[in-house]
C-alpha positions as CSV (number, residue, x, y, z in Angstrom):
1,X,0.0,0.0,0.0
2,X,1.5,3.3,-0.7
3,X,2.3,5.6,1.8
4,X,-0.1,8.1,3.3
5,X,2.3,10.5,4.4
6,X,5.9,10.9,2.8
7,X,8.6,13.6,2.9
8,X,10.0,14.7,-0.4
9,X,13.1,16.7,-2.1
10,X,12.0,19.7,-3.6
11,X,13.2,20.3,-6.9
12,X,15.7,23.3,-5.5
13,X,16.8,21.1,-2.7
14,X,18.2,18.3,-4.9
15,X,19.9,21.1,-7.3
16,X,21.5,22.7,-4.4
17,X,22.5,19.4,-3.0
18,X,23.8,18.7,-6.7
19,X,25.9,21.6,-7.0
20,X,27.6,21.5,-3.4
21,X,28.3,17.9,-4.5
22,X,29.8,19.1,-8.1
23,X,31.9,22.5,-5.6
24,X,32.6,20.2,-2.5
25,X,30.8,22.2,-0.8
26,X,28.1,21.7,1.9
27,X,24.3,22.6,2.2
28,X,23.0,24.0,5.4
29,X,19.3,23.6,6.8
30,X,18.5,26.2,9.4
31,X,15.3,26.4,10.1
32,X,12.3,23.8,10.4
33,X,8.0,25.2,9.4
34,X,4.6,24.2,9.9
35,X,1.7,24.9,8.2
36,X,-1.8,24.2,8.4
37,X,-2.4,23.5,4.7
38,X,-5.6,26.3,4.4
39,X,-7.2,23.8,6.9
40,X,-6.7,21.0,4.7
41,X,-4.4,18.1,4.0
42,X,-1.7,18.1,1.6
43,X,0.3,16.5,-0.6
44,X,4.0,17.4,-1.2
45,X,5.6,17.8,-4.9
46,X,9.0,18.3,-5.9
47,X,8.1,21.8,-7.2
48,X,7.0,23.4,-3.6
49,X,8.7,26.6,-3.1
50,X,6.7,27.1,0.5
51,X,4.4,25.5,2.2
52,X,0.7,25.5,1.0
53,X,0.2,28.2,4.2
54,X,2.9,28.4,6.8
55,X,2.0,29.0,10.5
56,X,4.9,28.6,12.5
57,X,8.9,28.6,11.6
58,X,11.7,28.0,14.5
59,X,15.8,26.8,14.1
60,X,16.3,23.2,13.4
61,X,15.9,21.7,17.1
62,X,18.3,18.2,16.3
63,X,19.2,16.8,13.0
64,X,21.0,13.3,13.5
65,X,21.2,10.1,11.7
66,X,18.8,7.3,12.6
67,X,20.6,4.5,14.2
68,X,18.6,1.7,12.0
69,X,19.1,3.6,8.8
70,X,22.2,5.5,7.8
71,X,20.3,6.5,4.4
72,X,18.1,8.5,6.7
73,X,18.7,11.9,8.6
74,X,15.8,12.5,11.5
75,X,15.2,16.6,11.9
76,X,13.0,17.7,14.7
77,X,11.7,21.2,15.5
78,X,9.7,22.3,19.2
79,X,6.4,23.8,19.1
80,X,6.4,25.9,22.3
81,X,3.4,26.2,24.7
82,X,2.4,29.7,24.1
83,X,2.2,28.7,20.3
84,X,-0.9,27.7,18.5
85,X,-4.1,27.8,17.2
86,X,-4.4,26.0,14.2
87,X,-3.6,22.2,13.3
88,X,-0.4,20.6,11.6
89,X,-0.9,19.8,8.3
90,X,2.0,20.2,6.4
91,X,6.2,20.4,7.3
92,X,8.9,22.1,5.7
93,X,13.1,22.2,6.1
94,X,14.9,25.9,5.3
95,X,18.6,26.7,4.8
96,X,20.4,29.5,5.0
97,X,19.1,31.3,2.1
98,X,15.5,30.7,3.0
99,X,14.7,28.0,0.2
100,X,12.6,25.2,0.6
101,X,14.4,22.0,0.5
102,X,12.4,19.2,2.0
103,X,8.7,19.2,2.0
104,X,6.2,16.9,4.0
105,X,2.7,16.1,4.8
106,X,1.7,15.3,8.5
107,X,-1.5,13.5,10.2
108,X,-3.6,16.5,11.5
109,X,-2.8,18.0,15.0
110,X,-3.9,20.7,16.5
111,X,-1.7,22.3,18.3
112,X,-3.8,24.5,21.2
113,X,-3.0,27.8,23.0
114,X,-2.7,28.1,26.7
115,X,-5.9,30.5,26.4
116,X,-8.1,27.5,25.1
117,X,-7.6,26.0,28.3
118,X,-4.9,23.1,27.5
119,X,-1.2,23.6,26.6
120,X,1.7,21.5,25.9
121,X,5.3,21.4,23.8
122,X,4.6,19.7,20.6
123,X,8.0,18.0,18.9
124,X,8.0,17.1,15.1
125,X,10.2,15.1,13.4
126,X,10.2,13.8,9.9
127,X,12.8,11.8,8.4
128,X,14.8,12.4,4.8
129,X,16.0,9.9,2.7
130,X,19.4,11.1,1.7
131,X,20.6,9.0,-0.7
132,X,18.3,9.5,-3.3
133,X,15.1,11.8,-4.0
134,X,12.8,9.0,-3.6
135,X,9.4,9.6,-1.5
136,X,10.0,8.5,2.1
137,X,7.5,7.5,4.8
138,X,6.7,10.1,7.5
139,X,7.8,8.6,11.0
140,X,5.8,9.8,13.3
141,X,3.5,8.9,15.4
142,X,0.6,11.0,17.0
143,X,-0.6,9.7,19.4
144,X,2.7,9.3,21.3
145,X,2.4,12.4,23.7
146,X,6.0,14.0,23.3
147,X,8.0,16.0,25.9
148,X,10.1,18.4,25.3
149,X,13.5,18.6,26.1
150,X,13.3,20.8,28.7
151,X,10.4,18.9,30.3
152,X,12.7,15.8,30.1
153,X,15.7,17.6,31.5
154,X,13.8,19.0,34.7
155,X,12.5,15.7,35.5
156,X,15.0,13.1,34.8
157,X,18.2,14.4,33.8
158,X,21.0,14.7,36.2
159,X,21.5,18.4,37.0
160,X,25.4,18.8,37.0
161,X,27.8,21.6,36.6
162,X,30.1,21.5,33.5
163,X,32.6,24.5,33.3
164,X,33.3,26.9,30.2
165,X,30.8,27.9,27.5
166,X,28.8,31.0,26.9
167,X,25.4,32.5,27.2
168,X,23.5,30.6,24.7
169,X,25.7,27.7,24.2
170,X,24.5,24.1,25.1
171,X,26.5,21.0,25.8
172,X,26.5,18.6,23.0
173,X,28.7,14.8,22.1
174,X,32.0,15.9,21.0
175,X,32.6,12.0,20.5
176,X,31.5,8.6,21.4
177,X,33.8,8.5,24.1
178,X,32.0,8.3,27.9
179,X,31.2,12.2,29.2
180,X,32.8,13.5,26.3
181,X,31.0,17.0,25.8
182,X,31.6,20.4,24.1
183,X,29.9,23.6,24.3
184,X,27.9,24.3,21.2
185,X,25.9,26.9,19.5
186,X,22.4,25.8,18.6
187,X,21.4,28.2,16.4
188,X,24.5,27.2,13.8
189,X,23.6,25.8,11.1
190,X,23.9,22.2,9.9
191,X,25.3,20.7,7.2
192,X,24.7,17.9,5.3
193,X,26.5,16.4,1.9
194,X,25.2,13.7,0.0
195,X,26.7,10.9,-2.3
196,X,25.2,10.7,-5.8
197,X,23.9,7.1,-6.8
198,X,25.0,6.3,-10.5
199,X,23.7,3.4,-13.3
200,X,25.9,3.3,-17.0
201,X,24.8,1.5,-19.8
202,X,26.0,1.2,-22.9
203,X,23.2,2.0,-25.9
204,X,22.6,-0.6,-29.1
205,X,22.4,0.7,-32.5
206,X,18.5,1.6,-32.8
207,X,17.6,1.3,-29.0
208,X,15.3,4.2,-27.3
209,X,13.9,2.4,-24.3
210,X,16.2,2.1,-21.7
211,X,15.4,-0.3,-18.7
212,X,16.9,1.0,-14.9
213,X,18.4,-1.8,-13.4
214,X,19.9,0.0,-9.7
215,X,18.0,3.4,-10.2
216,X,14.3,4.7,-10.9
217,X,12.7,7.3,-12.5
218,X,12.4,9.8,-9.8
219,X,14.5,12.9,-10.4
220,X,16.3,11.7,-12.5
221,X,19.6,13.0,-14.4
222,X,20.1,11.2,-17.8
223,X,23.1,11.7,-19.9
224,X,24.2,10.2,-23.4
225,X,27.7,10.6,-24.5
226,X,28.1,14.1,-21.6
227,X,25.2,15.5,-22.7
228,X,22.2,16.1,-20.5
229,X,18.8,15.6,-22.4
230,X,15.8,17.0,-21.1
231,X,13.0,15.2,-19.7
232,X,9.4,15.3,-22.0
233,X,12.1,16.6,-25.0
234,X,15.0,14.3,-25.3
235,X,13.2,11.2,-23.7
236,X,9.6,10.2,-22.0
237,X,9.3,8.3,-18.5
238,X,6.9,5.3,-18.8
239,X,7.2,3.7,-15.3
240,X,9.2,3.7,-12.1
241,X,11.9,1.9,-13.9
242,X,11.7,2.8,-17.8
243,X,11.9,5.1,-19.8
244,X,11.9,5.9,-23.9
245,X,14.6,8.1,-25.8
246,X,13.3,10.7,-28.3
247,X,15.4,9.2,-30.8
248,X,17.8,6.5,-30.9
249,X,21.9,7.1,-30.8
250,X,24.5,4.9,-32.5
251,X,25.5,1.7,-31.3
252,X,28.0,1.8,-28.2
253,X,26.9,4.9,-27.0
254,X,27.4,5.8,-23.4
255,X,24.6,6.6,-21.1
256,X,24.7,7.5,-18.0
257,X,21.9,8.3,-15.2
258,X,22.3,9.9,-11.9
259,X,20.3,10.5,-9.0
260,X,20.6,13.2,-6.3
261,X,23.4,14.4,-7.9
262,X,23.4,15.4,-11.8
263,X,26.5,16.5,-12.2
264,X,29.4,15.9,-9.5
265,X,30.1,12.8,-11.0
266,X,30.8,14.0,-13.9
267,X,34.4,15.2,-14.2
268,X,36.2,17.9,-15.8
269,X,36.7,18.1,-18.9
270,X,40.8,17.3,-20.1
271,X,42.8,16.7,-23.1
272,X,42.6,12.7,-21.8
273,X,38.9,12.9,-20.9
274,X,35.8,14.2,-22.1
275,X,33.6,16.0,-19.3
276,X,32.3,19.5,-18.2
277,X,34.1,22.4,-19.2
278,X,33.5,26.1,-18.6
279,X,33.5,28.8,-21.4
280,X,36.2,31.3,-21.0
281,X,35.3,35.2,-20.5
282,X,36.8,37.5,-22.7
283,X,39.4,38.7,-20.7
284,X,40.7,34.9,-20.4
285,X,40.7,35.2,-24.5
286,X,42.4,37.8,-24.7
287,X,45.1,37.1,-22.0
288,X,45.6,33.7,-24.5
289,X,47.0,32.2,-21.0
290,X,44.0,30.3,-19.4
291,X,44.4,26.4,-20.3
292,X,41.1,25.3,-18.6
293,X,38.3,27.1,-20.2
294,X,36.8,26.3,-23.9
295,X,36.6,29.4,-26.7
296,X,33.6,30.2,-28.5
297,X,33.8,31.1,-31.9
298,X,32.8,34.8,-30.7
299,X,35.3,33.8,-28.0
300,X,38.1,33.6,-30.2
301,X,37.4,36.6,-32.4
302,X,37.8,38.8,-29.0
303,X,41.1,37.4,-28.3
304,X,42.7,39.5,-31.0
305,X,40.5,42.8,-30.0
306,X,41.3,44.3,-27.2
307,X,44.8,45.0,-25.5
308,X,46.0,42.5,-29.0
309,X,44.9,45.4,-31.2
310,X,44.9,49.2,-32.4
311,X,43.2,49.3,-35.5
312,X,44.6,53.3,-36.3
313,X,46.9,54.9,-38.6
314,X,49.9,53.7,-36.9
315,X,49.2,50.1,-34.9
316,X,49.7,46.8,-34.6
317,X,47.9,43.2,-34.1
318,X,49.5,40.9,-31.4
319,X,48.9,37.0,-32.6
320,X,48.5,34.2,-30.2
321,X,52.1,32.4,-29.6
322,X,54.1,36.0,-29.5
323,X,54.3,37.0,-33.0
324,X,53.4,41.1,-33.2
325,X,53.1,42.8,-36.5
326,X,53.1,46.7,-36.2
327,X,52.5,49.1,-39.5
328,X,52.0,52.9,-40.0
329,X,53.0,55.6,-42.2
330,X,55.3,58.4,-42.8
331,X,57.1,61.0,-44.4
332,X,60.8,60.8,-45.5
333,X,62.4,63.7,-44.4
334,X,64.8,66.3,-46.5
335,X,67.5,63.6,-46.5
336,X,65.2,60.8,-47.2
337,X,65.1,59.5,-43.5
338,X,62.0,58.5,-41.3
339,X,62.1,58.0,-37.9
340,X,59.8,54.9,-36.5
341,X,58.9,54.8,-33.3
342,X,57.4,51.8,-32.8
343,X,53.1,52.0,-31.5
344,X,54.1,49.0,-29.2
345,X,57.8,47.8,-27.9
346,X,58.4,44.2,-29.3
347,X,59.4,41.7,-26.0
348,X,62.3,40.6,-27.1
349,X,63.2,42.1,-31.1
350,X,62.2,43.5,-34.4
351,X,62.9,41.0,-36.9
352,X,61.3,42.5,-40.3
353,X,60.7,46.0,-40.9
354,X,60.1,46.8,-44.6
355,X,58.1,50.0,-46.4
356,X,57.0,51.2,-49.9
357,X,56.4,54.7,-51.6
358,X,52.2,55.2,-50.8
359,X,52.8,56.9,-54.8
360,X,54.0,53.9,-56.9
361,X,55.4,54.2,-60.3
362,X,57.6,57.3,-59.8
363,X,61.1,55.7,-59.8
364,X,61.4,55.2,-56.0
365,X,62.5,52.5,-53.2
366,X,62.3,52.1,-50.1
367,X,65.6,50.8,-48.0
368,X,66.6,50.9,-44.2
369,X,68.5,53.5,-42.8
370,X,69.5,51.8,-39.3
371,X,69.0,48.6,-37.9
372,X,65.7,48.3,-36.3
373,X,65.5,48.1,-32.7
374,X,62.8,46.2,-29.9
375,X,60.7,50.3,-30.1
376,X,61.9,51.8,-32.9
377,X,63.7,52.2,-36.6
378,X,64.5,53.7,-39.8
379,X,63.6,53.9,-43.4
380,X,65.2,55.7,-46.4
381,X,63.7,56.4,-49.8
382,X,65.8,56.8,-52.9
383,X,65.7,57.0,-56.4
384,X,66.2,53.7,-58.3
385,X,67.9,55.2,-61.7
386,X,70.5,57.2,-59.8
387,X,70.6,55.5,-56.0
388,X,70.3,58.9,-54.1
389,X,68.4,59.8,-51.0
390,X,64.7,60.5,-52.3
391,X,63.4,63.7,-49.9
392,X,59.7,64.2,-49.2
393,X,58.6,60.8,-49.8
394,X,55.3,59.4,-47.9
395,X,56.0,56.0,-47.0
396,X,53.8,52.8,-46.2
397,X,55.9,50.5,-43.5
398,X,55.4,47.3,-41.5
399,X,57.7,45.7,-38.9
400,X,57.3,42.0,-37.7
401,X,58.3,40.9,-34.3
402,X,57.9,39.0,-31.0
């Protein structure tokens, strides 16, 4: 029989537990809600941003690991006495940025105020399933009458004296070891990372319905070759365990499905492997030093704009691997000299530097005049009947360098 009441994933909380995965980072649930569902009961989906109508949010009381399931983590929140009202109908789990990330239904309780005449803590815990996004039952049980902690401590506890913390700190398990305690701040968050649960296949030629043999249908990530298709596009689910590509792929094609975790487990990108790879800005093009990020074909064009070129009357284009080539123009002077300063200093030295009379056809050359240096050098015009210095000459040049 399928489950009454279940706690789900949301759609966000999967992505962000994806993506701390992917960064090695870790996700943080702060805060626990109740709602009362607009007086009615509810059923969770994976596309809950809040709950249906929230009536009460407080910090995550305890969030632990049940001892006869490692797969799930147990959070429980405290419904103080002077709280109430309206009935539990609906649960949620917050992080730190205020997004939704688990999402359950709950057996109706009302939870009274000490003004109605009867009063009382009321603890609520619901269980996650962790290892995958799979719907989980609820464990909880009503009509247990719960204590709070307080209650329990004031009763039964031991009152001792342990030195050191401050106000607002409690004493928590530093270990397994007997009486080993720390001073802790409750309100921190916690964090939780997940493990990703993969199934590979390998595609025939023609095939489009692809049988799960470890995973199932629910949220899942499907891949074909590193490339994520899109589910009602690129394929169609038919069951828990089935599903039908849009089209089929040749023979020996690599899929791969994922749950929890769409991405982490797919690595970088290298020159030895395929995998994910980021596009490069246009400052990284144009540096031409970043050996990580991939170059669009816009991309590319970019990495000779910029600080690699001056498109004016005198300027230059630098090319990726060194090579500069600068060009201008100029005016010989009454001796037949011009003076080139260079628009940009070659690195290391001028190896090519070269002009031509802008007028052609008038019995005129163009020679060098001094050996060209890393910022500068010199051209001479002169006649080619007689070899003399040609005055007044405008000039086309073009140096080559790195």
């Amino acid at each position: 029989m399928a489950a009454t009441y279940y706690t789900l994933l949301t759609n966000i909380g999967q992505a962000k537990i994806a993506n701390a995965i992917a960064l090695g980072q870790t996700v943080a649930w702060t805060h626990m809600a109740v709602g009362d569902g607009n007086g009615n009961p509810t059923t969770p989906t994976q596309t809950q941003t809040a709950l249906v109508r929230e009536t009460y949010r407080a910090l995550i009381n305890q969030l632990t690991v049940d001892p006869d399931n490692p797969n799930y983590m147990v959070a429980e929140m405290i419904i103080p006495t002077n709280v109430g009202g309206w009935s539990v109908n609906e649960v949620g789990i917050f992080d730190a940025d205020g997004d939704l990330i688990a999402v359950a239904n709950f057996p109706a309780t009302y939870k009274p105020q000490l003004a109605e005449g009867s009063g009382r803590d009321l603890v609520v815990r619901i269980v996650i399933q962790v290892s995958n996004a799979s719907v989980v039952t609820l464990k909880i049980d009503p009509a247990i009458v719960l204590a709070s902690q307080k209650w329990v401590a004031d009763q039964y506890v031991k009152k001792i004296t342990v030195a050191g913390g401050t106000t607002g700190q409690v004493l928590a398990k530093s270990s397994n070891a007997n009486e080993a305690f720390a001073w802790v701040d409750p309100t921190a968050a916690v964090s939780v990372l997940v493990d990703a649960k993969p199934e590979r296949q390998t595609l025939a030629d023609l095939q489009t319905v692809v049988n799960l043999a470890v995973l199932t249908t629910q949220a899942l990530a499907v891949y074909i070759e590193g490339v994520r298709l899109i589910e009602t596009i690129d394929y169609t689910v038919n069951s828990a365990t089935q599903f039908t590509l849009a089209r089929s792929y040749p023979g020996g094609s690599r899929i791969h499905m994922y749950q929890n975790d769409p991405t982490s487990v797919i690595a970088d990108a290298s020159e030895a492997q395929r995998g994910f790879v980021q596009l490069a800005t246009t400052a990284e093009a144009q540096a031409l030093l970043n050996d990580a990020h991939a170059l669009t074909p816009k991309k590319l064009a970019d990495a000779f704009k910029g600080g690699n070129q001056s498109l004016v009357t005198s300027g230059y284009q630098k090319l990726p691997g060194g090579l500069i080539i600068q060009y201008g123009t100029g005016t010989t002077n009454g001796s037949g000299n011009l003076a080139i300063t260079f628009p940009v200093a070659f690195p290391v030295a001028c190896r090519s530097l070269v002009g031509s009379p802008i007028a052609p056809g008038q019995g005129v050359a163009v020679r060098l005049s001094s050996v060209p240096t890393p910022t500068a050098g010199g051209l001479q015009t002169f006649s080619t009947g007689t070899g003399n210095a040609q005055s007044n000459t405008e000039v086309y040049w073009q140096a080559i360098g790195y």
